[in-house]
Z-matrix of the N, CA and C atoms (Angstrom, degrees):
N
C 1 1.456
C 2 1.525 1 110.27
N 3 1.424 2 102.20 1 138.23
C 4 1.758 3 93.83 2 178.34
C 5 0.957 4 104.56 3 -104.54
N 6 1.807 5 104.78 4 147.36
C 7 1.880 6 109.40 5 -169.72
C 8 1.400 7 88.55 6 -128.19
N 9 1.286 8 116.80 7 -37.11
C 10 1.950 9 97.32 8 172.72
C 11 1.019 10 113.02 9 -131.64
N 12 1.628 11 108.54 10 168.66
C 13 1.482 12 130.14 11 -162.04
C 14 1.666 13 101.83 12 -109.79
N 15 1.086 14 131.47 13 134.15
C 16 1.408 15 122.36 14 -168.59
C 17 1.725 16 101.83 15 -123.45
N 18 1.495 17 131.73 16 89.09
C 19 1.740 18 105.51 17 174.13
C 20 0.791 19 110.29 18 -109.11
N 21 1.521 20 97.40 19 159.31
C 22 1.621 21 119.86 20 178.21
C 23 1.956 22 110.93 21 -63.13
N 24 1.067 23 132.94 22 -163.80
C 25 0.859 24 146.07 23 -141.82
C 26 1.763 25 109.97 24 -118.80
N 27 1.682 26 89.78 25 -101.76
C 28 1.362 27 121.07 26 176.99
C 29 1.584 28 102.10 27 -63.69
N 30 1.369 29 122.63 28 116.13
C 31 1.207 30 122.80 29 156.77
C 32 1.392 31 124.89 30 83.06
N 33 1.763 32 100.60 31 11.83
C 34 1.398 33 99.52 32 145.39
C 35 1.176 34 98.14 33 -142.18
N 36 1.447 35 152.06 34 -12.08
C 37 1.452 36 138.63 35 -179.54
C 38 1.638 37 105.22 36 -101.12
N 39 1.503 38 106.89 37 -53.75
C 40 1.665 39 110.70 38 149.59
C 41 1.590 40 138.40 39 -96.63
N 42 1.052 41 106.15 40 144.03
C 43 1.424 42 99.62 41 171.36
C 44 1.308 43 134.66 42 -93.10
N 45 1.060 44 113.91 43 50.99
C 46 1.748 45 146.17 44 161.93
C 47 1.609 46 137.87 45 -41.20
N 48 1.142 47 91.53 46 -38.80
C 49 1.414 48 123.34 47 167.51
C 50 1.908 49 98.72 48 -12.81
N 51 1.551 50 90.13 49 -87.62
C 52 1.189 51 90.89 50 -166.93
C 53 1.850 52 120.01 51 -81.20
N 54 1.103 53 102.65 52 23.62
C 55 1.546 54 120.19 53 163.03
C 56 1.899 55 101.54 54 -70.02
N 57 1.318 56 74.28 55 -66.46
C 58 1.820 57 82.20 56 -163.67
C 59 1.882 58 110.24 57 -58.53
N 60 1.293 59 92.93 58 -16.93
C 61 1.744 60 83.94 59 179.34
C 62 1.812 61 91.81 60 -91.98
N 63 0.938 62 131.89 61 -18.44
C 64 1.710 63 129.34 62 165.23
C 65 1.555 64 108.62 63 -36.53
N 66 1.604 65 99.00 64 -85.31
C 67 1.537 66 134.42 65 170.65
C 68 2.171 67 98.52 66 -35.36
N 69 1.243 68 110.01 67 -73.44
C 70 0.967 69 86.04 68 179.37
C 71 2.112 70 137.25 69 -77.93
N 72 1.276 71 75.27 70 2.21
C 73 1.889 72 84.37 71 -179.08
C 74 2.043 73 88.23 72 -75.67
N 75 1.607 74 116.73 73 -52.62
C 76 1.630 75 101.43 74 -176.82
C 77 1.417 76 134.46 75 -53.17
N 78 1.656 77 102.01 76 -31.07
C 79 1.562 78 99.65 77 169.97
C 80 1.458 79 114.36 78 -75.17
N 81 1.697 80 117.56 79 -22.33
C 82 1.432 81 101.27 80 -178.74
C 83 1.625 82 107.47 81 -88.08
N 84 0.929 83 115.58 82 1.06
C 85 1.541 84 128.05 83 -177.68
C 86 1.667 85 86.06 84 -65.41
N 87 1.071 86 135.14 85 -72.51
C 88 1.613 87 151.18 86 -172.22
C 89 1.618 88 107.38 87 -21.81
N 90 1.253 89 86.49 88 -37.00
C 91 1.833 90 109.84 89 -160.64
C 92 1.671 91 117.19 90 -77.91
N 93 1.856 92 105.09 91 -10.67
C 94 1.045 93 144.43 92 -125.80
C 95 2.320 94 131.93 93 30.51
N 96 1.301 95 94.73 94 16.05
C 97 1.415 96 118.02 95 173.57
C 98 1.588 97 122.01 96 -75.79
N 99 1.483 98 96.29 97 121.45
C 100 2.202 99 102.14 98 -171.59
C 101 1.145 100 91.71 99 -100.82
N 102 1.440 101 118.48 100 112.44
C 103 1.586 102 111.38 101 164.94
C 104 1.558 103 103.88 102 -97.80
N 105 1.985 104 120.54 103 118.73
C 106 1.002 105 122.58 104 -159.46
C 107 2.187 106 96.05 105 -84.97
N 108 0.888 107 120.28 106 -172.17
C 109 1.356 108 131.23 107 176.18
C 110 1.315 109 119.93 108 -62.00
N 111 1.478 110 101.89 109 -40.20
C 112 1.635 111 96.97 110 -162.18
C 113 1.774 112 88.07 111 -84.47
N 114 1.221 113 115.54 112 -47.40
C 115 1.544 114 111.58 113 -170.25
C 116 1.837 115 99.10 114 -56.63
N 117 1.365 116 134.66 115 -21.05
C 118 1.487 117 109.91 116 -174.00
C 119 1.558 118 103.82 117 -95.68
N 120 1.441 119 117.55 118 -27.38
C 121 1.399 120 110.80 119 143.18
C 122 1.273 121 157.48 120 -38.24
N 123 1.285 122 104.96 121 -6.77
C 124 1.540 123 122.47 122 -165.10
C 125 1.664 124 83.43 123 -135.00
N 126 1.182 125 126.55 124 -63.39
C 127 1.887 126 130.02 125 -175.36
C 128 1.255 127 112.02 126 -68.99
N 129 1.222 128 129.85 127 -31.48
C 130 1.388 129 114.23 128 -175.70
C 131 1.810 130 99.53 129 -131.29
N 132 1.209 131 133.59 130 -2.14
C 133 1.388 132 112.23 131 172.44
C 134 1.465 133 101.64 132 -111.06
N 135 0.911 134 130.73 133 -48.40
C 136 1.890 135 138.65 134 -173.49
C 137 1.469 136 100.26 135 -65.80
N 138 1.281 137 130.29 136 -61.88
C 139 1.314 138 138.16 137 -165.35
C 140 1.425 139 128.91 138 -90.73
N 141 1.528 140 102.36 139 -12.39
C 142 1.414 141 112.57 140 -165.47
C 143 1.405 142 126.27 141 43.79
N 144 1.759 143 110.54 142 -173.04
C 145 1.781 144 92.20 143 -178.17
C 146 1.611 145 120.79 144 77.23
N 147 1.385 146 103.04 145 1.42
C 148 1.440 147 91.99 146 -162.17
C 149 1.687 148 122.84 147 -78.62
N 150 1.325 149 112.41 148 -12.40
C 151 1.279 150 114.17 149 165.03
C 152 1.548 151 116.08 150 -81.19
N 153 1.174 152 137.97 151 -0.81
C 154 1.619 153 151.60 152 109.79
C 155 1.340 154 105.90 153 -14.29
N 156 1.326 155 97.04 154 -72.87
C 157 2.035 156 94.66 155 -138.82
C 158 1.867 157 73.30 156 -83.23
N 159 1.150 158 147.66 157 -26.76
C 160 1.501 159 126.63 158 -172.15
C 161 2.281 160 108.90 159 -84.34
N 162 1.269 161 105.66 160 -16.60
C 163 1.566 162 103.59 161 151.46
C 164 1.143 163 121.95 162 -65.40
N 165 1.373 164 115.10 163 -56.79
C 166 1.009 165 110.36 164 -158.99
C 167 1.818 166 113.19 165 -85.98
N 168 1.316 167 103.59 166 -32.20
C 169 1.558 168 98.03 167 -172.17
C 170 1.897 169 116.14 168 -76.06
N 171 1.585 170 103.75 169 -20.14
C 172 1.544 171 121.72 170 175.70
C 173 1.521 172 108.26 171 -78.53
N 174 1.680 173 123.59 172 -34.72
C 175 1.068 174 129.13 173 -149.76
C 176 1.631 175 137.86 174 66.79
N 177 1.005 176 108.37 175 31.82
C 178 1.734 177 154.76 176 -157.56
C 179 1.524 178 94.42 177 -30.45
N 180 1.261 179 173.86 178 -160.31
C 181 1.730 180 166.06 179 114.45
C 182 1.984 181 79.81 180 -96.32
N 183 0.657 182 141.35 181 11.53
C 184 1.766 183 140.09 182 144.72
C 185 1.286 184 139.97 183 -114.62
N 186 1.301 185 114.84 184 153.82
C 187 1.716 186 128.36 185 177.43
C 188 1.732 187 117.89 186 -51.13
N 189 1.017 188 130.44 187 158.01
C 190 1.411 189 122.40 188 -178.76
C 191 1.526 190 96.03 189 -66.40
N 192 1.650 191 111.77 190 -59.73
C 193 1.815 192 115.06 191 168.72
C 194 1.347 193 122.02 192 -28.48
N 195 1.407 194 128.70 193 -54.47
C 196 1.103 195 140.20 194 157.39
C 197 1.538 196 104.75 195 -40.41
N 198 0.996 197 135.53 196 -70.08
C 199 1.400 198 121.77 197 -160.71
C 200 1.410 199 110.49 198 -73.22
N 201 1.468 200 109.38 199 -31.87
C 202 1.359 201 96.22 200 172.65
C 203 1.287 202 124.37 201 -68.96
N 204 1.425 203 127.15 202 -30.08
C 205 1.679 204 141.44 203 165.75
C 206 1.342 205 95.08 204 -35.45
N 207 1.508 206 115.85 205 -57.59
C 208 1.461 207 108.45 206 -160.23
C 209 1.710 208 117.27 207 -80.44
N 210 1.150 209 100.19 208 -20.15
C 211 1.578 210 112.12 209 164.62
C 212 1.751 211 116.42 210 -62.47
N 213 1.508 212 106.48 211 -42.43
C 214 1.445 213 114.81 212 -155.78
C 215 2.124 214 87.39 213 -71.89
N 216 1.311 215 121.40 214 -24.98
C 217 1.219 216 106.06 215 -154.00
C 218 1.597 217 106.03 216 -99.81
N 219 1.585 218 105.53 217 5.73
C 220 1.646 219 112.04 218 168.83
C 221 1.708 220 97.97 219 -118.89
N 222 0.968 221 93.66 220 9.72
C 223 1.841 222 82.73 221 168.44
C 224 1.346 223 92.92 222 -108.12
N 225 1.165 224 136.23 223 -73.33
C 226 1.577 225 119.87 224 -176.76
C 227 1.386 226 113.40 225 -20.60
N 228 1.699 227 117.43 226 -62.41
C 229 1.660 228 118.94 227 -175.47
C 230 1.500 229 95.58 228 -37.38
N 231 1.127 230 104.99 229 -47.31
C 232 1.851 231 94.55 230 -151.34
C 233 1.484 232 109.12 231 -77.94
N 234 1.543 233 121.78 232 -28.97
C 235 1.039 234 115.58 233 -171.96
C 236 1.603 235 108.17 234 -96.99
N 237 1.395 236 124.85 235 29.97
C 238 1.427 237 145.22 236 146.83
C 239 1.361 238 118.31 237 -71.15
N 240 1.300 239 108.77 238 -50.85
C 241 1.197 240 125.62 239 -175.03
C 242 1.822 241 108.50 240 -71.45
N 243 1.354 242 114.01 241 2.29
C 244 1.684 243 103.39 242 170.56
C 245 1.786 244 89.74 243 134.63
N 246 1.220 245 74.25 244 151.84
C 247 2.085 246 90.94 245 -179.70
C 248 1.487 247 107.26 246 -151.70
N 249 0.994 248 117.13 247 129.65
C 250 1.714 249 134.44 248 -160.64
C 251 1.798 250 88.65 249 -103.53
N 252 1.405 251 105.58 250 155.92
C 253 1.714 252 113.46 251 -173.77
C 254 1.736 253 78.95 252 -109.59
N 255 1.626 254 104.60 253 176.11
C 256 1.301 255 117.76 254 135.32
C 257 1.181 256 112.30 255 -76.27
N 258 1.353 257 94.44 256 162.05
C 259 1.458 258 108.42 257 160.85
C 260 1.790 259 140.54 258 -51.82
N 261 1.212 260 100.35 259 109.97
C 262 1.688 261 97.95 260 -158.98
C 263 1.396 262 114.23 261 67.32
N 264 1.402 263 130.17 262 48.32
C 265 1.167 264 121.83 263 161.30
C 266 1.452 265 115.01 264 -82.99
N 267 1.458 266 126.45 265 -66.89
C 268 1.208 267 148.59 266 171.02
C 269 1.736 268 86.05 267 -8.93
N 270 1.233 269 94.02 268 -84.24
C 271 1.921 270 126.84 269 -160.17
C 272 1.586 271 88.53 270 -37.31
N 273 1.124 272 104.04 271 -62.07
C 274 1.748 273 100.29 272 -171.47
C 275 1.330 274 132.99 273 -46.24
N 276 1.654 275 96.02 274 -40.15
C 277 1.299 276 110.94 275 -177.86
C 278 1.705 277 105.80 276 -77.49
N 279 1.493 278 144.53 277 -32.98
C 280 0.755 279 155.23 278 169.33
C 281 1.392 280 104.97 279 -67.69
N 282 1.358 281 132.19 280 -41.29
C 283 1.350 282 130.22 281 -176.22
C 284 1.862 283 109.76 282 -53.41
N 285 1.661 284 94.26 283 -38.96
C 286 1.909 285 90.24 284 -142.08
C 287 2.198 286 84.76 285 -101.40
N 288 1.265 287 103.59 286 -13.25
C 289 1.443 288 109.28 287 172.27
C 290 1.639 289 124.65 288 -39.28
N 291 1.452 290 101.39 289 -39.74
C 292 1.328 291 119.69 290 -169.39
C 293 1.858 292 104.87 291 -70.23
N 294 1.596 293 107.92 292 -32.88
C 295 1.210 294 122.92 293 -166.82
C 296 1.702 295 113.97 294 -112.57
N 297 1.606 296 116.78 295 -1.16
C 298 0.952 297 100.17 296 -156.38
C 299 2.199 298 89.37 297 -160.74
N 300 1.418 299 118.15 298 145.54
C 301 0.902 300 104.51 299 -176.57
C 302 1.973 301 97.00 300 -85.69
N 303 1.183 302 128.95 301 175.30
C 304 1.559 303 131.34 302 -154.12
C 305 1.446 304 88.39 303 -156.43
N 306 1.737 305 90.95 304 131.60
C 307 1.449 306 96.07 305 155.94
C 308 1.789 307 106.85 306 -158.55
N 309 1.100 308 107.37 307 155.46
C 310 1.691 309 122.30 308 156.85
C 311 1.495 310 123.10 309 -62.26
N 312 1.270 311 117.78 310 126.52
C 313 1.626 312 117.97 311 176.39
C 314 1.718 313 110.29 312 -123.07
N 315 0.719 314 112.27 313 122.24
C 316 2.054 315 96.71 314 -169.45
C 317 1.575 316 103.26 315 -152.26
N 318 1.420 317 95.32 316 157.61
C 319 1.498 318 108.38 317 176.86
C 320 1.356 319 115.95 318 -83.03
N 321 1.537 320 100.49 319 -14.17
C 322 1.346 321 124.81 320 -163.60
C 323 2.094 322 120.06 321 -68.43
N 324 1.097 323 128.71 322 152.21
C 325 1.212 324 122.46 323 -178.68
C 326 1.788 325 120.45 324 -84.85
N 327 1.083 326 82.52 325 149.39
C 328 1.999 327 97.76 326 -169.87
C 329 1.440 328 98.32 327 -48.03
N 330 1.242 329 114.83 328 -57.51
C 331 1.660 330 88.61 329 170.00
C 332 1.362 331 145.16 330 -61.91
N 333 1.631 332 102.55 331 -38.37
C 334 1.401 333 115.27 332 160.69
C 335 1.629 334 111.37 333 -24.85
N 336 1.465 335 95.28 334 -69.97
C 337 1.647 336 121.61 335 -147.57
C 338 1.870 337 100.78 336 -60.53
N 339 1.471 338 107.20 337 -40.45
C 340 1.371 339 107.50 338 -157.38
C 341 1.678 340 89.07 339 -75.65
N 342 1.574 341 124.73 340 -50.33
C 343 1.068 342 136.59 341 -179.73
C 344 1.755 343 110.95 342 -17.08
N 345 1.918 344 97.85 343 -87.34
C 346 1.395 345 125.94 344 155.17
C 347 1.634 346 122.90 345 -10.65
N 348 1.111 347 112.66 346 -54.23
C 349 1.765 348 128.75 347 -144.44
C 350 1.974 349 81.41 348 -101.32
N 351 1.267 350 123.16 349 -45.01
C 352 1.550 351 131.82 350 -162.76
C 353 1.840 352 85.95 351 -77.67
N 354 1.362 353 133.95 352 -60.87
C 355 1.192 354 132.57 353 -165.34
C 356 1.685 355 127.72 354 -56.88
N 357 1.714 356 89.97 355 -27.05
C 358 1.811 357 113.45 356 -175.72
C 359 1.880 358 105.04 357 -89.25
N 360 1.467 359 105.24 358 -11.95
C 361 1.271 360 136.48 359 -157.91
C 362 1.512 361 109.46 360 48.92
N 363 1.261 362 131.67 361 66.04
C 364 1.231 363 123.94 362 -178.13
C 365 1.740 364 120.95 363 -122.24
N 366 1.595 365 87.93 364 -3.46
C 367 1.690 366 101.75 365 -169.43
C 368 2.011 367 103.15 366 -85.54
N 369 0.854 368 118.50 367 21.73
C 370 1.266 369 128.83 368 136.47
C 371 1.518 370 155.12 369 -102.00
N 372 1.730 371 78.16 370 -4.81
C 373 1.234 372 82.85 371 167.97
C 374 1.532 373 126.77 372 -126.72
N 375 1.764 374 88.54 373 34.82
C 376 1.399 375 90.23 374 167.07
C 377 1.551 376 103.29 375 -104.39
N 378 1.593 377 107.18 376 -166.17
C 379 1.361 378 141.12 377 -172.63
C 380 1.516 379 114.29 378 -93.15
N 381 1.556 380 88.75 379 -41.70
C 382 1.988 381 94.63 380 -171.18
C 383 1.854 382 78.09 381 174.53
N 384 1.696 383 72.91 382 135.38
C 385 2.268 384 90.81 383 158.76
C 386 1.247 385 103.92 384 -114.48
N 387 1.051 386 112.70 385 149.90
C 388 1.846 387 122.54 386 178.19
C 389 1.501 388 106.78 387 -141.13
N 390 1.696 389 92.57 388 92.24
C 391 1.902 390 120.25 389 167.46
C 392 1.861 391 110.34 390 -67.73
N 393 1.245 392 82.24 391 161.03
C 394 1.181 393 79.53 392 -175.61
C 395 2.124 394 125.67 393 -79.79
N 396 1.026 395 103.11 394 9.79
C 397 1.483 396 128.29 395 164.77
C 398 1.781 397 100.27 396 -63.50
N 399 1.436 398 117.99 397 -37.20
C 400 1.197 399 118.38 398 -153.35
C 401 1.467 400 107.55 399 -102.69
N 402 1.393 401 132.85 400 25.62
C 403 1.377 402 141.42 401 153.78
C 404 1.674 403 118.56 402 -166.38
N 405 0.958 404 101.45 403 -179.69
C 406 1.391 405 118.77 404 -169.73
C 407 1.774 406 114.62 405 -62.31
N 408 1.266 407 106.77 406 -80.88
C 409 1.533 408 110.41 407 -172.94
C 410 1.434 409 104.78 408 -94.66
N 411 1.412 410 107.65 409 157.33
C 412 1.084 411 129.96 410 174.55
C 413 2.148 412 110.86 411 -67.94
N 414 1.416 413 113.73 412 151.98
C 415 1.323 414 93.38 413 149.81
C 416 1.416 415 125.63 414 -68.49
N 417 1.483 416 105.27 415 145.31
C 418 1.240 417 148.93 416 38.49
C 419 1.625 418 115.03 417 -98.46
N 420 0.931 419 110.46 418 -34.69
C 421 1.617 420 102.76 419 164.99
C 422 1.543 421 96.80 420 -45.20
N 423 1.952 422 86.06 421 155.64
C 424 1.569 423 113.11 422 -174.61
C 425 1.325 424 113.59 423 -69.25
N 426 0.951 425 128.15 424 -0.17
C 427 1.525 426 124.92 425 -135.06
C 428 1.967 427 121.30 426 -82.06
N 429 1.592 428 82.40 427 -36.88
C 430 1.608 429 103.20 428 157.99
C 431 1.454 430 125.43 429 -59.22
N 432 1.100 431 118.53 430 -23.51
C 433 1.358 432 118.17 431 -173.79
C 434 1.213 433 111.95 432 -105.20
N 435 1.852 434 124.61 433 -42.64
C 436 1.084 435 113.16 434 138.70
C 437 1.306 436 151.52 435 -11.67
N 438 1.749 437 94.17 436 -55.68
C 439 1.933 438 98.98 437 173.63
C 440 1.405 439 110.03 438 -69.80
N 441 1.829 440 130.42 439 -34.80
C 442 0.947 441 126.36 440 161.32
C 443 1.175 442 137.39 441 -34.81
N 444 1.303 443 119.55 442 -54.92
C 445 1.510 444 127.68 443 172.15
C 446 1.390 445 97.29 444 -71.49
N 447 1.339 446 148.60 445 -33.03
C 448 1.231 447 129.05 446 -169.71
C 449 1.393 448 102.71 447 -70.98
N 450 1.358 449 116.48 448 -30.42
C 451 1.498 450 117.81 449 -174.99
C 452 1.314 451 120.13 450 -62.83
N 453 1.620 452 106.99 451 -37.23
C 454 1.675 453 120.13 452 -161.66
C 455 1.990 454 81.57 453 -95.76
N 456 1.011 455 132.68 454 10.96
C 457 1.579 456 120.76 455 171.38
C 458 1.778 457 94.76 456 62.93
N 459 1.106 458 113.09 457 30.46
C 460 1.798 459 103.04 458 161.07
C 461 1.040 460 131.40 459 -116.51
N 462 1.082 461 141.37 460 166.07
C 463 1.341 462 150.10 461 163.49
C 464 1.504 463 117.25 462 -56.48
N 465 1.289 464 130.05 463 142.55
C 466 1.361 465 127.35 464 169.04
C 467 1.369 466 120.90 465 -59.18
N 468 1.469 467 123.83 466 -33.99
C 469 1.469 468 131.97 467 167.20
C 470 1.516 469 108.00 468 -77.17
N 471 1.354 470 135.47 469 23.74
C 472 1.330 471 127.17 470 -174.33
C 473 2.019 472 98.01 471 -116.03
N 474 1.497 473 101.01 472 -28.04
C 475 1.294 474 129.14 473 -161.77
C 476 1.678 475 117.07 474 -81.18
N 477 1.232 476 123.18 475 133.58
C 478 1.352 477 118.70 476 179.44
C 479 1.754 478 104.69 477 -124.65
N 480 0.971 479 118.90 478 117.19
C 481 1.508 480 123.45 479 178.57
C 482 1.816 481 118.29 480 -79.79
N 483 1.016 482 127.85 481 128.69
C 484 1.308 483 134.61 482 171.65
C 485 1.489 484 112.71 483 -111.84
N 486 1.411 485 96.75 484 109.14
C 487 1.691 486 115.12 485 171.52
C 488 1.602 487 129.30 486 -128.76
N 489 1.257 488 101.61 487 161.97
C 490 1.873 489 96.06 488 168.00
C 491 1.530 490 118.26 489 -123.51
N 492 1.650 491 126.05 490 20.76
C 493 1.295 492 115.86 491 164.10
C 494 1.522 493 104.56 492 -123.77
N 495 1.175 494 125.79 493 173.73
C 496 1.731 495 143.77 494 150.85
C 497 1.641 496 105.33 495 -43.25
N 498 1.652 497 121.41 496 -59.07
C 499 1.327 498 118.54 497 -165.71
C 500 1.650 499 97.93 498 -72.60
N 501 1.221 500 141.17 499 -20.97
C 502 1.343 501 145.13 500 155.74
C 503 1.345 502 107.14 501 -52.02
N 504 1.195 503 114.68 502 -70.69
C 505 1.713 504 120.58 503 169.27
C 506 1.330 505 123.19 504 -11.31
N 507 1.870 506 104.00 505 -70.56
C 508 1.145 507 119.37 506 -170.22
C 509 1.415 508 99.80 507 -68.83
N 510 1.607 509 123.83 508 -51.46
C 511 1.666 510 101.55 509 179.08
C 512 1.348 511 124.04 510 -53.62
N 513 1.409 512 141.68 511 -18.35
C 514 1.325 513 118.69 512 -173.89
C 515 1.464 514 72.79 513 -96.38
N 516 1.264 515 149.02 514 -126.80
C 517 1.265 516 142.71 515 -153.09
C 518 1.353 517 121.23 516 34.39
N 519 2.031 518 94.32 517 -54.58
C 520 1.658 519 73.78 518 -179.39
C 521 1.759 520 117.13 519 -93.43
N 522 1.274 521 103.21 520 -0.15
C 523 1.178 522 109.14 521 164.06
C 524 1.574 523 109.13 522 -58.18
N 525 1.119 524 119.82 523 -36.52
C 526 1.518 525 112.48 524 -173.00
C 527 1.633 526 105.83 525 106.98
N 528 1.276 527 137.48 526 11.12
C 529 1.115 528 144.93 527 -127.63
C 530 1.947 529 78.56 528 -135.47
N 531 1.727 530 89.55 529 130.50
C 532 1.716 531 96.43 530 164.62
C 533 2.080 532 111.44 531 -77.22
N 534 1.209 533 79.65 532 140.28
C 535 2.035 534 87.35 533 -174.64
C 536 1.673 535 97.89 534 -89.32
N 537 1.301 536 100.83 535 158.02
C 538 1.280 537 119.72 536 158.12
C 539 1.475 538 119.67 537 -146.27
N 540 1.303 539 119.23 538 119.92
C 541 1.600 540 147.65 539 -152.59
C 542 1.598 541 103.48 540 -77.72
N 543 0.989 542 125.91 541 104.17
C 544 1.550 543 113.49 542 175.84
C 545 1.678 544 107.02 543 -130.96
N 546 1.007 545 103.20 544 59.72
C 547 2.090 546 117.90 545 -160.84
C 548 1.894 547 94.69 546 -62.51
N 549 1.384 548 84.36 547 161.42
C 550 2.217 549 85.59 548 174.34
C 551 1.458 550 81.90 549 -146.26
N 552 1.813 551 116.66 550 -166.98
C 553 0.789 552 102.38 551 -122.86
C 554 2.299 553 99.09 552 -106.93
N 555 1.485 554 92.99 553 30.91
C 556 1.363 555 104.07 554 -177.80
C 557 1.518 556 105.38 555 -110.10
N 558 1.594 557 110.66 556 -19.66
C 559 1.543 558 110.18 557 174.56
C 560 1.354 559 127.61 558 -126.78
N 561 1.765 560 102.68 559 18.67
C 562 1.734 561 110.83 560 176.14
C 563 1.401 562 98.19 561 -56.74
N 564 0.888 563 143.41 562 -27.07
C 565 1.786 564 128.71 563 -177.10
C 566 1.958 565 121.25 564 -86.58
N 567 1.441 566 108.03 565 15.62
C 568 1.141 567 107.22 566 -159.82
C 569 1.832 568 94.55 567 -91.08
N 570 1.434 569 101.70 568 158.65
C 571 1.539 570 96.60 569 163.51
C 572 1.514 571 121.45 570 -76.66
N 573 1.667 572 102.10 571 120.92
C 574 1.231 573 102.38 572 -169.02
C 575 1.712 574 111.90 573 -121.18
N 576 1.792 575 105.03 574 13.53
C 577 1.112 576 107.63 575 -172.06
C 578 1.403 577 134.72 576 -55.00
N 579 1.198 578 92.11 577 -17.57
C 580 2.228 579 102.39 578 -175.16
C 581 1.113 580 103.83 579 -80.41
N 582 1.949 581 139.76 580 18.32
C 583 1.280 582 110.09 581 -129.12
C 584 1.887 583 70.21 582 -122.59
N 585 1.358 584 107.60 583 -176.89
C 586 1.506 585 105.17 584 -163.91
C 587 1.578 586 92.39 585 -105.34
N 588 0.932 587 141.72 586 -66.63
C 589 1.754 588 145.47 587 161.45
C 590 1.382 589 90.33 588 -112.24
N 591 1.701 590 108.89 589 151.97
C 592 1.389 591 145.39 590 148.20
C 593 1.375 592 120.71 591 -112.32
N 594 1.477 593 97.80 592 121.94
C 595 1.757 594 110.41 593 -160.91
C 596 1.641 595 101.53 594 -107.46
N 597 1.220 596 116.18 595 158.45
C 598 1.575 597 113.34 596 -176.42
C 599 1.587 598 99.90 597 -121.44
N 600 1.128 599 114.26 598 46.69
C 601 1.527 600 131.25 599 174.33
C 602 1.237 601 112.92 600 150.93
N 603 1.409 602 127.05 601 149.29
C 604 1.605 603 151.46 602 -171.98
C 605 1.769 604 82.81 603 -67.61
N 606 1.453 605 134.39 604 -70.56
C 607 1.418 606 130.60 605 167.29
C 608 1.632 607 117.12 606 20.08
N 609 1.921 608 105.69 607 -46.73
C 610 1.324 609 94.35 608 -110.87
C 611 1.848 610 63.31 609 -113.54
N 612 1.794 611 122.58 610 -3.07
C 613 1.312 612 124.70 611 -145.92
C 614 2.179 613 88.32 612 -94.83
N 615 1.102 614 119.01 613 97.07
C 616 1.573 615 98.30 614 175.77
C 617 2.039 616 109.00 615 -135.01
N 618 1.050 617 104.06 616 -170.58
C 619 2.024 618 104.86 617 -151.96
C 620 2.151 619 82.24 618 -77.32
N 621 1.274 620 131.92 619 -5.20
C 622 0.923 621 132.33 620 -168.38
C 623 1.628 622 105.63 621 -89.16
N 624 1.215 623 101.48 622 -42.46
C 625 1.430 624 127.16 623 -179.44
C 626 1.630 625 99.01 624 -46.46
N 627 1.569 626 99.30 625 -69.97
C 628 1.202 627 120.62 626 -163.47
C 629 1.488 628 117.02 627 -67.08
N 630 1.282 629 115.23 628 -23.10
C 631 1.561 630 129.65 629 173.82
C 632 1.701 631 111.69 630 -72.52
């Protein structure tokens, strides 16, 4: 039986996505490097690693950490300045609340996250968020979703995860955790085959669904 709903962050509760390729296209701008859309789509959202593969393949005079430091402090500016939801996120999360305990799982940072979740107004109506301060590995490891359910006092087989990439995928997977596919329009091409239904809107995500 599923008792909680676990979502990801970036790119299915907000629509951020292309914030962070903003934030990070200006610091690589510095470097004199244009990282266009489709390449940070494919390097840093599908594949992860992407402040990796942009050291190493540019030859960067910095650390992947380093670049992300310098990324994290023009993505905050920007995501001050206003944060857009998906579609039917709010609603969703409020919908399945009544029936279901709710929480946030993200790669994303404690400030980011509280920021984000407070602006969409939705960070009340969760259960528990789990930043990435709050475990060990990054996704694709399980580890995020894990702390989630440890938070909401459930079991990993009690839990249904809602995401929109493959490297999302694979973390609840290995959590043991059934997926649910809710892709837009930077990760409709991802492998989403392990996933239990794929929905083409949060709309479509309700306690009926999940039953």
């Amino acid at each position: 039986m599923i008792r909680g709903v676990l979502f990801d962050l970036d790119g299915v509760l907000a629509d951020t996505e292309r914030v962070h390729w903003t934030a990070y296209r200006a610091v690589l701008q510095e470097f004199g490097i244009d990282v266009g859309l489709e390449e940070y789509r494919v390097r840093f959202i599908a594949e992860g690693g992407g402040p990796e593969w942009a050291c190493r393949a540019h030859r960067l005079p910095l650390t992947p950490d380093e670049l992300r430091a310098r990324k994290a402090v023009r993505y905050l500016a920007l995501i001050r300045q206003g944060v857009s939801p998906r579609p039917g996120a709010a609603e969703a999360v409020a919908r399945l609340r009544t029936t279901h305990r709710t929480a946030v799982a993200t790669n994303a940072e404690r400030d980011e996250v509280d920021l984000i979740l407070d602006r969409l107004g939705i960070l009340a109506l969760l259960d528990a968020t789990i930043a990435r301060q709050d475990y060990a590995r990054a996704k694709p490891a399980p580890d995020a979703y894990l702390a989630a359910a440890a938070a909401l006092d459930l079991r990993p087989e009690e839990c249904v995860v809602i995401e929109d990439t493959a490297r999302g995928v694979r973390a609840a997977c290995a959590a043991e955790m059934r997926v649910i596919a809710v892709p837009n329009d930077l990760t409709f091409d991802n492998d989403f085959s392990a996933c239990w239904h794929r929905l083409t809107s949060l709309d479509e995500l309700t306690a009926d669904l999940l039953a």
